[in-house]
N, CA, C and O atoms as CSV, one atom per row, in Angstrom:
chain,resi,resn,atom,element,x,y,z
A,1,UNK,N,N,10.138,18.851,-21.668
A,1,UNK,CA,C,10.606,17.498,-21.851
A,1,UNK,C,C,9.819,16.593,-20.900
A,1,UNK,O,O,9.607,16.844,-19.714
A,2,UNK,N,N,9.496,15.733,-21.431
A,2,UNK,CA,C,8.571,14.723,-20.545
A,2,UNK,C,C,9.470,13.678,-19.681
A,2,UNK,O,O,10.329,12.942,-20.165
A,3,UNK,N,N,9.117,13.753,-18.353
A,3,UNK,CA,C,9.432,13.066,-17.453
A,3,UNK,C,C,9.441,11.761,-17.341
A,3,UNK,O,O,8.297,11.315,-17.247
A,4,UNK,N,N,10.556,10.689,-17.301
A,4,UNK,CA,C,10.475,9.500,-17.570
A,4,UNK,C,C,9.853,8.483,-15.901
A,4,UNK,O,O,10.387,8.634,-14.803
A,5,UNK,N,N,9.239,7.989,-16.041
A,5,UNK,CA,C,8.803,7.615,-14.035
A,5,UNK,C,C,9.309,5.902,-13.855
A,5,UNK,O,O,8.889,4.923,-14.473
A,6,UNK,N,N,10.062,5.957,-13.079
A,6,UNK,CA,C,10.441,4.733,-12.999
A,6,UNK,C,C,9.524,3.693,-12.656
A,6,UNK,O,O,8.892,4.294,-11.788
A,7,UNK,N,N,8.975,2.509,-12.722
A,7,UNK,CA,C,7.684,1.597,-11.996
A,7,UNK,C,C,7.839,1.410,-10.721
A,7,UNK,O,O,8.854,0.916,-10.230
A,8,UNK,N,N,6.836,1.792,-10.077
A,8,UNK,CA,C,6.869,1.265,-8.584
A,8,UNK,C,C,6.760,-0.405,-8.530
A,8,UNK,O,O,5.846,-1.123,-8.936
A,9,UNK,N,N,8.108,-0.786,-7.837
A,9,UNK,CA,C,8.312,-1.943,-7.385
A,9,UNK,C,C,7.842,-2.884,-5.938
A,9,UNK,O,O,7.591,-4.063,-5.687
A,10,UNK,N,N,7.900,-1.548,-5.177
A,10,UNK,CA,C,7.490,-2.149,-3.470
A,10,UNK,C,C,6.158,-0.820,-2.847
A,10,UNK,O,O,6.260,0.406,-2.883
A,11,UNK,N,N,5.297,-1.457,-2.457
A,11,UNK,CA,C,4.347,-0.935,-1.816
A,11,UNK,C,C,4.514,-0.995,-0.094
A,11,UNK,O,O,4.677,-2.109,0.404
A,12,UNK,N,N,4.475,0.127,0.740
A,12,UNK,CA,C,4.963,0.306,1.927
A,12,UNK,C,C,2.735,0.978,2.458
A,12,UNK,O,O,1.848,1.653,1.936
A,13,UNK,N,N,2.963,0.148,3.774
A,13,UNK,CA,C,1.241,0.696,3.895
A,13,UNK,C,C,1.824,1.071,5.100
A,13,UNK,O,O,2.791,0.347,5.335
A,14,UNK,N,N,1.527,2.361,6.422
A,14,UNK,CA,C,2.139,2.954,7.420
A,14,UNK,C,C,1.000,2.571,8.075
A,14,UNK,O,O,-0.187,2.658,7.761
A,15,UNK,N,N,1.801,1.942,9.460
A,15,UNK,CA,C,1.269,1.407,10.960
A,15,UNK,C,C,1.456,0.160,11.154
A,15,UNK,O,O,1.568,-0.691,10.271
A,16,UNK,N,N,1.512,-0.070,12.754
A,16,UNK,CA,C,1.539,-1.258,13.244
A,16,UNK,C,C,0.394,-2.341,13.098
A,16,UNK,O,O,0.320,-3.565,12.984
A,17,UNK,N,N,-0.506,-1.194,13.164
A,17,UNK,CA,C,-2.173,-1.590,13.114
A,17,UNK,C,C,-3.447,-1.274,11.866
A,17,UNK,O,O,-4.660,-1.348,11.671
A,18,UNK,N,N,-2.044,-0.844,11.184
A,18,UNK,CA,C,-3.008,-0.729,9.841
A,18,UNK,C,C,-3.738,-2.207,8.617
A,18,UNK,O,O,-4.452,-2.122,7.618
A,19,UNK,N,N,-3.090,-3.488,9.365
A,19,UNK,CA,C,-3.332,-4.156,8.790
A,19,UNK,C,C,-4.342,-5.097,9.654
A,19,UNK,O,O,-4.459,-6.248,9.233
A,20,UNK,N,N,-5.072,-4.749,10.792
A,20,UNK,CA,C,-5.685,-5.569,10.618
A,20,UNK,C,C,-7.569,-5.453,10.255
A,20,UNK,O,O,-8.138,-4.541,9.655
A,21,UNK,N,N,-7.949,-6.226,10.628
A,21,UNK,CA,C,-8.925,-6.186,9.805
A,21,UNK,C,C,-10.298,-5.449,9.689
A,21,UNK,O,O,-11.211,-5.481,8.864
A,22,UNK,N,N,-10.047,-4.707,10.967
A,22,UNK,CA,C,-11.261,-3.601,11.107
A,22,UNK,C,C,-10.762,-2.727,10.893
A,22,UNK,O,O,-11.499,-2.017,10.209
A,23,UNK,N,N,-9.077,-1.904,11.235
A,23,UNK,CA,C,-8.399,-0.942,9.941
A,23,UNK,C,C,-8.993,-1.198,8.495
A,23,UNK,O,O,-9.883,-0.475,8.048
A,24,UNK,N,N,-8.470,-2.241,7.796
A,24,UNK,CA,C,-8.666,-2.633,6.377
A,24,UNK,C,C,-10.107,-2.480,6.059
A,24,UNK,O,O,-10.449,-2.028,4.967
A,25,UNK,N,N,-10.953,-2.829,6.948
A,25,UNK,CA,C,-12.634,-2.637,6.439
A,25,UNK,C,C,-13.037,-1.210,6.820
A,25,UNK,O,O,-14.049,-0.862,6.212
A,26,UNK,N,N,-12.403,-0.016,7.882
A,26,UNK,CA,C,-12.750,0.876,7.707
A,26,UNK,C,C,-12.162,1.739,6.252
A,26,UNK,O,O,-12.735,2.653,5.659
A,27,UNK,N,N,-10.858,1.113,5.937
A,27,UNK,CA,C,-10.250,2.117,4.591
A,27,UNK,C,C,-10.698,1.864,3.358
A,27,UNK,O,O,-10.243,2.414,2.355
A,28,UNK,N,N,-11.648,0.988,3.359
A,28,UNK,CA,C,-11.679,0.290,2.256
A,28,UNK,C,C,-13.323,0.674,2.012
A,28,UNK,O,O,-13.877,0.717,0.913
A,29,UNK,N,N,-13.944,0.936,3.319
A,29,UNK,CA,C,-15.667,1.555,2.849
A,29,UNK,C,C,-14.994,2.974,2.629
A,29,UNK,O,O,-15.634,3.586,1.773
A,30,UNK,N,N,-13.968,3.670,3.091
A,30,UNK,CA,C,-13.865,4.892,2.833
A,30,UNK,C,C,-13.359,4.932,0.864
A,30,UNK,O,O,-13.834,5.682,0.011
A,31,UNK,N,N,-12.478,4.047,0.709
A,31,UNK,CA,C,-12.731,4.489,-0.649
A,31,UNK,C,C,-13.556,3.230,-1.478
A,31,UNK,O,O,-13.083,2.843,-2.547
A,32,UNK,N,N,-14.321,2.851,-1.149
A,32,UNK,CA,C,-15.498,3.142,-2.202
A,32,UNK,C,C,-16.056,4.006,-1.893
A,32,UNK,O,O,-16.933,4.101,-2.751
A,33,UNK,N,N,-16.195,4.871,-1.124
A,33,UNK,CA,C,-16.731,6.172,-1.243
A,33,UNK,C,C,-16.730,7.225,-1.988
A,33,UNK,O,O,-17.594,8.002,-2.394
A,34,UNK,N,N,-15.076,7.069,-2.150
A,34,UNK,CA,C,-14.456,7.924,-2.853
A,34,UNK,C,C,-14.016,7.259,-4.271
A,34,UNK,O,O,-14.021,7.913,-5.313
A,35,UNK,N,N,-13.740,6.269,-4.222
A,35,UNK,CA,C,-13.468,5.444,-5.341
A,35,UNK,C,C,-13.900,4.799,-6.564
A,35,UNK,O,O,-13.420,4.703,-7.694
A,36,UNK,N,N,-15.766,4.069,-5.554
A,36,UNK,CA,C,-16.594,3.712,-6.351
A,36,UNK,C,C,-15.663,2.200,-6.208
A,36,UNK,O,O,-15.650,1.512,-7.229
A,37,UNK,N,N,-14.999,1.743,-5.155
A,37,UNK,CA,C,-14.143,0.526,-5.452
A,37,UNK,C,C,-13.656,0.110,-4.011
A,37,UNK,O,O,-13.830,0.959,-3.137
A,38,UNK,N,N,-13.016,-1.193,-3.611
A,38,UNK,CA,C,-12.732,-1.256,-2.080
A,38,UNK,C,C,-10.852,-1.773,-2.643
A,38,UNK,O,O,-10.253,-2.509,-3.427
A,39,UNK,N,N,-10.596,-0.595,-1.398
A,39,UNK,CA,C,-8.731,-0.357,-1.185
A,39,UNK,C,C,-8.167,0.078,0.151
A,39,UNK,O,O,-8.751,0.501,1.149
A,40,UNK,N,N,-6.781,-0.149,-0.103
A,40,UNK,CA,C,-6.266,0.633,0.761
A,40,UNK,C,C,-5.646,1.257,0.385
A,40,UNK,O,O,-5.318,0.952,-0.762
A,41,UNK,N,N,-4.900,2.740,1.025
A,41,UNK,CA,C,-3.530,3.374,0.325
A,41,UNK,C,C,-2.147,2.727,0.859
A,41,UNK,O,O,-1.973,2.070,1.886
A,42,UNK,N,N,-1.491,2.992,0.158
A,42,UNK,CA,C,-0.349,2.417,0.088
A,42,UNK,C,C,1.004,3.547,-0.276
A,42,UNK,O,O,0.716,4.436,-1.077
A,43,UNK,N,N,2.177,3.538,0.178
A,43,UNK,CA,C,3.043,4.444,-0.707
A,43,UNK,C,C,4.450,3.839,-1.719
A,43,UNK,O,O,5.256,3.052,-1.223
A,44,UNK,N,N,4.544,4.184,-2.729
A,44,UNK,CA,C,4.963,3.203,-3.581
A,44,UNK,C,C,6.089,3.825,-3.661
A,44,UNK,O,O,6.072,5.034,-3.431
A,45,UNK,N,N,7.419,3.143,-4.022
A,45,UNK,CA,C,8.803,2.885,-3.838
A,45,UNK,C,C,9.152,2.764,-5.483
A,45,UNK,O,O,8.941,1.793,-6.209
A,46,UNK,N,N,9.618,3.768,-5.756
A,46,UNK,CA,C,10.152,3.590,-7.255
A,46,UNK,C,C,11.466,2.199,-7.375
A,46,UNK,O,O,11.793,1.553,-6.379
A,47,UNK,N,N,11.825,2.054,-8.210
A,47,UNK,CA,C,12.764,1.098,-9.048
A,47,UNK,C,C,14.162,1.315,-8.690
A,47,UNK,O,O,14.929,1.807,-9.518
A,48,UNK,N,N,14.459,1.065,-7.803
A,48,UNK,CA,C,16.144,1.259,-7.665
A,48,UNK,C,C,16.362,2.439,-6.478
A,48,UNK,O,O,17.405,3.092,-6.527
A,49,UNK,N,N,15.254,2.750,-5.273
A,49,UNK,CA,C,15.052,3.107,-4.381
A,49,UNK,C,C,14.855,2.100,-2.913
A,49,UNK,O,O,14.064,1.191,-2.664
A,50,UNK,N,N,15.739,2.604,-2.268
A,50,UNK,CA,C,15.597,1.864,-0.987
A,50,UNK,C,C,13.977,2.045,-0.130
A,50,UNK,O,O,13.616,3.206,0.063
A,51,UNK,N,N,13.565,1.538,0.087
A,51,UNK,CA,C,12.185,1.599,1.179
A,51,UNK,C,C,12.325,1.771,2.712
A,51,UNK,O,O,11.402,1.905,3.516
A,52,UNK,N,N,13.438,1.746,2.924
A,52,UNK,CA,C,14.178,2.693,4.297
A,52,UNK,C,C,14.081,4.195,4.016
A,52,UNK,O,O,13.415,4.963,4.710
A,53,UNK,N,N,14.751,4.529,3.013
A,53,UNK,CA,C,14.873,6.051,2.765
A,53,UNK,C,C,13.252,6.812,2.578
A,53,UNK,O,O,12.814,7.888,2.987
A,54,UNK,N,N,12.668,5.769,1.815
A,54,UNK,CA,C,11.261,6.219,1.153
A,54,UNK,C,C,10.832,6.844,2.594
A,54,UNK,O,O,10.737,8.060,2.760
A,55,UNK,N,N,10.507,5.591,3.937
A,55,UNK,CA,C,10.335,5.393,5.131
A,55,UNK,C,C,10.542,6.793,5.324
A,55,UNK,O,O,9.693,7.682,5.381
A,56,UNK,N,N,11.983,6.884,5.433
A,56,UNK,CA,C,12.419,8.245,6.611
A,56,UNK,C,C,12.029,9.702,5.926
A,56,UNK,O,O,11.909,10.748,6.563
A,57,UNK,N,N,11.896,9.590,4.834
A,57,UNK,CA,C,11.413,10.908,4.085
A,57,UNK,C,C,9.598,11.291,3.762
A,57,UNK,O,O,9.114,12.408,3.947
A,58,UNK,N,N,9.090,10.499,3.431
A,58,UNK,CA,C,8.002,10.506,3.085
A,58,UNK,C,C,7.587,10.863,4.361
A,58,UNK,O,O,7.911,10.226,5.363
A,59,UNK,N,N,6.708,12.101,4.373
A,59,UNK,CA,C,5.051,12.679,5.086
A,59,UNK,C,C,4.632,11.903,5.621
A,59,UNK,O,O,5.069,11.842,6.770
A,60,UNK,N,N,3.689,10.939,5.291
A,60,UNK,CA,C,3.021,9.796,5.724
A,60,UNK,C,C,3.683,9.135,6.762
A,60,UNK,O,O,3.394,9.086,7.958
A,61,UNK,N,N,4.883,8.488,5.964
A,61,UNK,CA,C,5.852,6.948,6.967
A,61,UNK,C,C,6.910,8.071,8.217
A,61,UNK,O,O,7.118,8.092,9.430
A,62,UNK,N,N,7.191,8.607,7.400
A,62,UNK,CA,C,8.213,9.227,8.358
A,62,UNK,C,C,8.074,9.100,10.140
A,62,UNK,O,O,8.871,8.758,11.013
A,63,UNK,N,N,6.945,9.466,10.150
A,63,UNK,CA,C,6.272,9.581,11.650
A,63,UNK,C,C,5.918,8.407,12.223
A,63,UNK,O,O,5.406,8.415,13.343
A,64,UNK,N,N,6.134,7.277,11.562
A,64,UNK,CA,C,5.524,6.082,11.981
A,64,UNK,C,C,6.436,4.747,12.708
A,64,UNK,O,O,7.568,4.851,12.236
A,65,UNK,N,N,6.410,4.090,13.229
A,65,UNK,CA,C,7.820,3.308,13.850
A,65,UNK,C,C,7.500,1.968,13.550
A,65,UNK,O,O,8.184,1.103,14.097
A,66,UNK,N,N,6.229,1.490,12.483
A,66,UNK,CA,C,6.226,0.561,11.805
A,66,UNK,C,C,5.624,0.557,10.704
A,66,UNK,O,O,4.866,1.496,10.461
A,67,UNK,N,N,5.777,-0.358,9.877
A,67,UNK,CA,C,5.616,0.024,8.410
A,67,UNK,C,C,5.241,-1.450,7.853
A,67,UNK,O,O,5.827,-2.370,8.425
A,68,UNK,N,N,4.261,-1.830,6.719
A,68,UNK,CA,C,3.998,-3.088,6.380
A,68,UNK,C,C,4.496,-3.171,4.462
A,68,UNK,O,O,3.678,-3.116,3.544
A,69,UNK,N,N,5.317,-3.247,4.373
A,69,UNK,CA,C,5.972,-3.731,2.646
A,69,UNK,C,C,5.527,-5.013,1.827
A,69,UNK,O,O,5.155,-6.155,2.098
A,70,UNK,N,N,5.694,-4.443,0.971
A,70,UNK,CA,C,5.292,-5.849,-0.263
A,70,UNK,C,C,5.871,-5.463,-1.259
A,70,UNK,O,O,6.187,-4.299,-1.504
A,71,UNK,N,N,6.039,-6.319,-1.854
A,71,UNK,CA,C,6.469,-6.091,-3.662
A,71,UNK,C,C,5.228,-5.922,-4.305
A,71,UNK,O,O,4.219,-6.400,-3.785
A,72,UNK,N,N,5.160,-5.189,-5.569
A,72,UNK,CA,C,3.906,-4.737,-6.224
A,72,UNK,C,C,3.562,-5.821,-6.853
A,72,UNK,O,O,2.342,-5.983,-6.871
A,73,UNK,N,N,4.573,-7.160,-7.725
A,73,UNK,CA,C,4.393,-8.561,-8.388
A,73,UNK,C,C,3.788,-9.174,-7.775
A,73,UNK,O,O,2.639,-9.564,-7.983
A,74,UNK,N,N,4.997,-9.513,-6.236
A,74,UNK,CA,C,3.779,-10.142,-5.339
A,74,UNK,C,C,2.344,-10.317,-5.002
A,74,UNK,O,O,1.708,-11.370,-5.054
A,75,UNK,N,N,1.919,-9.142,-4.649
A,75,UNK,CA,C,0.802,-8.564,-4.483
A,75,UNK,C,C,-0.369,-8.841,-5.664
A,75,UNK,O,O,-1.480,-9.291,-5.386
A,76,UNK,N,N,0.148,-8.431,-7.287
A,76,UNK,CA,C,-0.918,-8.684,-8.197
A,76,UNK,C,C,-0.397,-10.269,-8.866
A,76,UNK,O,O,-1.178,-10.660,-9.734
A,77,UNK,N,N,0.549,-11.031,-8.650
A,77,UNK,CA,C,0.137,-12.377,-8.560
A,77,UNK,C,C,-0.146,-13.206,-7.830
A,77,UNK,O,O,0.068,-14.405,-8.006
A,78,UNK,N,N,-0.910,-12.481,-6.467
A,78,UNK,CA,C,-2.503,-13.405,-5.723
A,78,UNK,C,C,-3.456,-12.337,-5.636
A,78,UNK,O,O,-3.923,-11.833,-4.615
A,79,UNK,N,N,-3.715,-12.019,-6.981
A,79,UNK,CA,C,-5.086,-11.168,-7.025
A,79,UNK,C,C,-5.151,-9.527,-6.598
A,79,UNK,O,O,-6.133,-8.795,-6.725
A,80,UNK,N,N,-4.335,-9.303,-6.265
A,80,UNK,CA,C,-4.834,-7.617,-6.124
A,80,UNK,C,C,-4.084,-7.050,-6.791
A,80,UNK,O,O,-2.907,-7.249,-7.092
A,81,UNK,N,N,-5.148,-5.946,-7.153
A,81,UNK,CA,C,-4.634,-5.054,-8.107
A,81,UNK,C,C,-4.089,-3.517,-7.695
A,81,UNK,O,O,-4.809,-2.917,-6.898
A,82,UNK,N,N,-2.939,-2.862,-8.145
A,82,UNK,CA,C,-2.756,-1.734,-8.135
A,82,UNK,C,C,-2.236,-0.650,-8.918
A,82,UNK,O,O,-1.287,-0.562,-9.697
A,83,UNK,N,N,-3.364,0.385,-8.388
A,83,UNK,CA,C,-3.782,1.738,-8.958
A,83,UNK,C,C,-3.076,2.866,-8.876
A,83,UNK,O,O,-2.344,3.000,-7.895
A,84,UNK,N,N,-3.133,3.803,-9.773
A,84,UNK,CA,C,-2.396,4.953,-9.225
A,84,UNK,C,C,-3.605,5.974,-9.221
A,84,UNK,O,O,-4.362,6.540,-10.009
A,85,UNK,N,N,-3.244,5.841,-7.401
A,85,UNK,CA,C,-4.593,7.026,-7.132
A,85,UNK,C,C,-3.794,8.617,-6.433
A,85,UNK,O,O,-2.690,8.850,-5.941
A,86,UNK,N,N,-5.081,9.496,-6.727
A,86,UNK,CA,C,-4.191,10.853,-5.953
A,86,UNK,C,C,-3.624,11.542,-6.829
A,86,UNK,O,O,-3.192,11.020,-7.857
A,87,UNK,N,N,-3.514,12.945,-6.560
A,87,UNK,CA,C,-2.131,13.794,-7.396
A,87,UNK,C,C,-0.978,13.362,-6.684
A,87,UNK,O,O,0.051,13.732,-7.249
A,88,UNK,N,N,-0.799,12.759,-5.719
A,88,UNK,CA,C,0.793,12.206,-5.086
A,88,UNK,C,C,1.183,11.346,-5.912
A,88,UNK,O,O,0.766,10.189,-5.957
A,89,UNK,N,N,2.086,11.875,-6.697
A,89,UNK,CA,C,2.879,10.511,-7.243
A,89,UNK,C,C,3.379,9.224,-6.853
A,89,UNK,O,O,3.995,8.415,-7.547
A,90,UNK,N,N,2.991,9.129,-5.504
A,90,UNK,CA,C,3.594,8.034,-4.410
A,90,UNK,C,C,2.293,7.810,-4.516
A,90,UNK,O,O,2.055,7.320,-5.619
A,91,UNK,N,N,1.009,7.995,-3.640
A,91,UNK,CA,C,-0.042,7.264,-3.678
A,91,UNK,C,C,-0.483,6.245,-4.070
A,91,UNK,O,O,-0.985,6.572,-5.145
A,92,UNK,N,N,-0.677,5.029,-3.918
A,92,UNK,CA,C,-1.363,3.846,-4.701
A,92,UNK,C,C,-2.198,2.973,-3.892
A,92,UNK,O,O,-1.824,2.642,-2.766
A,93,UNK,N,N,-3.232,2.600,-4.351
A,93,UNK,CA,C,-4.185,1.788,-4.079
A,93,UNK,C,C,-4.206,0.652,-4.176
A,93,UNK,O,O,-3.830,0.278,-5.287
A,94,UNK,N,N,-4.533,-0.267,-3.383
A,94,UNK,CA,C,-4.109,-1.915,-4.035
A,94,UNK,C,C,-5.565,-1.791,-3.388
A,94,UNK,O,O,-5.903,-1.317,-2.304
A,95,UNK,N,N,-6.406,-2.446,-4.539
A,95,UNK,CA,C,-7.785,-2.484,-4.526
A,95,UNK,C,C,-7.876,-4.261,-4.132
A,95,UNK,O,O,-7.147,-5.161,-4.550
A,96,UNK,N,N,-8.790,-4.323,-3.393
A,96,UNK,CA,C,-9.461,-5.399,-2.904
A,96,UNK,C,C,-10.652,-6.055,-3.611
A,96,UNK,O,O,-11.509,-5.341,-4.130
A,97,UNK,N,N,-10.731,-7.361,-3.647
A,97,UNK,CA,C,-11.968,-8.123,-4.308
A,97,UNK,C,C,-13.032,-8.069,-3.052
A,97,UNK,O,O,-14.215,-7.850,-3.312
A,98,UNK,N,N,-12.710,-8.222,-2.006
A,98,UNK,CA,C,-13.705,-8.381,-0.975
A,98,UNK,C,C,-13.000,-7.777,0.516
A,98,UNK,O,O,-11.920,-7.198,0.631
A,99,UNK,N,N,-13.808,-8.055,1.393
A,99,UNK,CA,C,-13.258,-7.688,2.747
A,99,UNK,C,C,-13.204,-8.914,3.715
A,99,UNK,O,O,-13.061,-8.590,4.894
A,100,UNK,N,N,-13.278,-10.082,3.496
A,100,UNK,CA,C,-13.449,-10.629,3.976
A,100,UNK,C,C,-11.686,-11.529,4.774
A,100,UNK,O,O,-10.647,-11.690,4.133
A,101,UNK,N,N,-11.869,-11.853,5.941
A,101,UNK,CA,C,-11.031,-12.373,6.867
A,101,UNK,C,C,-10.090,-12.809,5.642
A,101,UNK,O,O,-8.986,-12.280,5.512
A,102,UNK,N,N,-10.617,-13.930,4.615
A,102,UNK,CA,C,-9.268,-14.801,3.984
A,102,UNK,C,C,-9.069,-13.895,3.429
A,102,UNK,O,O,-8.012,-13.605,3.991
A,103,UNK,N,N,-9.260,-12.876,2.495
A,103,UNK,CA,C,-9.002,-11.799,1.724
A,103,UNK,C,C,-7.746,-10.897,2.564
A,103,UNK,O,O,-6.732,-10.516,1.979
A,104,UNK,N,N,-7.968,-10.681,3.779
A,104,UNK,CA,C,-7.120,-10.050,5.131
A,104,UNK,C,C,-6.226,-10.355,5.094
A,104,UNK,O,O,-5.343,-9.666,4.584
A,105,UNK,N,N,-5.939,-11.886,5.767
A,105,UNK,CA,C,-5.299,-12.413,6.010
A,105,UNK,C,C,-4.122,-12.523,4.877
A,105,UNK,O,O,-2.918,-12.433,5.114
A,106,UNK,N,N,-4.828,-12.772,3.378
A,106,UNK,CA,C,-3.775,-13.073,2.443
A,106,UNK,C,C,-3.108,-11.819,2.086
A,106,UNK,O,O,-1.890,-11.722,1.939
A,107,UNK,N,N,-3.635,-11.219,2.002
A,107,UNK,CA,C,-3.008,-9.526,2.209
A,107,UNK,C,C,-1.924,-9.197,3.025
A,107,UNK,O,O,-0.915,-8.673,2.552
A,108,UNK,N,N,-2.071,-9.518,4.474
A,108,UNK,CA,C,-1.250,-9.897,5.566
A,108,UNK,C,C,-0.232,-10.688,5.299
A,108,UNK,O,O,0.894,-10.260,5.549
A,109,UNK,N,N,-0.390,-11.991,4.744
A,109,UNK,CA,C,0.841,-12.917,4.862
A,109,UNK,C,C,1.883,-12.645,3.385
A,109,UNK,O,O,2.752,-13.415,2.976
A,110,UNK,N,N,1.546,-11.544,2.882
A,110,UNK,CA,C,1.994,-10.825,1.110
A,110,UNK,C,C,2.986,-10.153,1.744
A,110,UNK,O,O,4.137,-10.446,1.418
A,111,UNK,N,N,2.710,-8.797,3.097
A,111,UNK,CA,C,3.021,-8.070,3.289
A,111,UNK,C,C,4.639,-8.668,4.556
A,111,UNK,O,O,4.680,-9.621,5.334
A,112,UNK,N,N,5.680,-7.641,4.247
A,112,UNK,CA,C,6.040,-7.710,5.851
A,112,UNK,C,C,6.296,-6.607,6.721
A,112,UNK,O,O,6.807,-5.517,6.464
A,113,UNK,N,N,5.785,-7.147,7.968
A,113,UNK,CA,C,6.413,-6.321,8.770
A,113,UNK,C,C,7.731,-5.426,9.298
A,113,UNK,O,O,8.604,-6.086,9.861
A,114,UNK,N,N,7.908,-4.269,9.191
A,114,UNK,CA,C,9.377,-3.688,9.776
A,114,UNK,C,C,8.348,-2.908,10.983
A,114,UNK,O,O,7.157,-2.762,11.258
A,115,UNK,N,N,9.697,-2.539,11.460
A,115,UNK,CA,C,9.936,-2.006,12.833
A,115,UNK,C,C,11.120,-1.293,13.083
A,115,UNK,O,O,12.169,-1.668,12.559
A,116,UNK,N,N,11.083,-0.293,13.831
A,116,UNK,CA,C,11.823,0.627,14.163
A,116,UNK,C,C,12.003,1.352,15.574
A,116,UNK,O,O,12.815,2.269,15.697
């Protein structure tokens, strides 16, 4: 029976310091490397899932004591797009047009900060 997948609604990116902008330009030459495209990873929050819980369970976030969120709408109505990359069903890419500071920044002011 085929598995129904709910849409990822909120994109969670792990670290305090993952957003700024020499993070973002090192992850982003790494996958066009791998990609053939410029991104970051991201871990995506199904539909009717808290992003606290995602937080405390997930591999990745779990270990981390800050965390940067967005909504996935948000995000692709000012331009970025996202992918489903990886065999992780959580994995996603919100691919970038450029690397540049305003590109950063708007990325940044999409996202928010938690803390823990």
């Amino acid at each position: 029976m085929a598995r129904t997948r709910r849409p990822v609604h909120i994109l969670i990116r792990a670290g305090a310091n993952s957003l700024t902008p020499d993070h973002v330009r090192r992850q982003a030459a790494l996958a066009e490397e791998v990609l053939g495209w410029s991104g970051i990873s991201t871990v995506g929050v199904w539909a009717g899932e808290d992003p606290e819980d995602v937080w405390d369970t997930d591999d990745k976030l779990s270990t981390r004591n800050a965390i940067w969120v967005a909504e996935r709408t948000t995000l692709e109505a000012h331009g970025f797009t996202v992918v489903k990359t990886t065999a992780n069903p959580r994995h996603f890419t919100v691919a970038l047009p450029d690397t540049t500071n305003a590109t950063i920044d708007l990325l940044r002011s999409l996202m928010e900060p938690r803390s823990r």
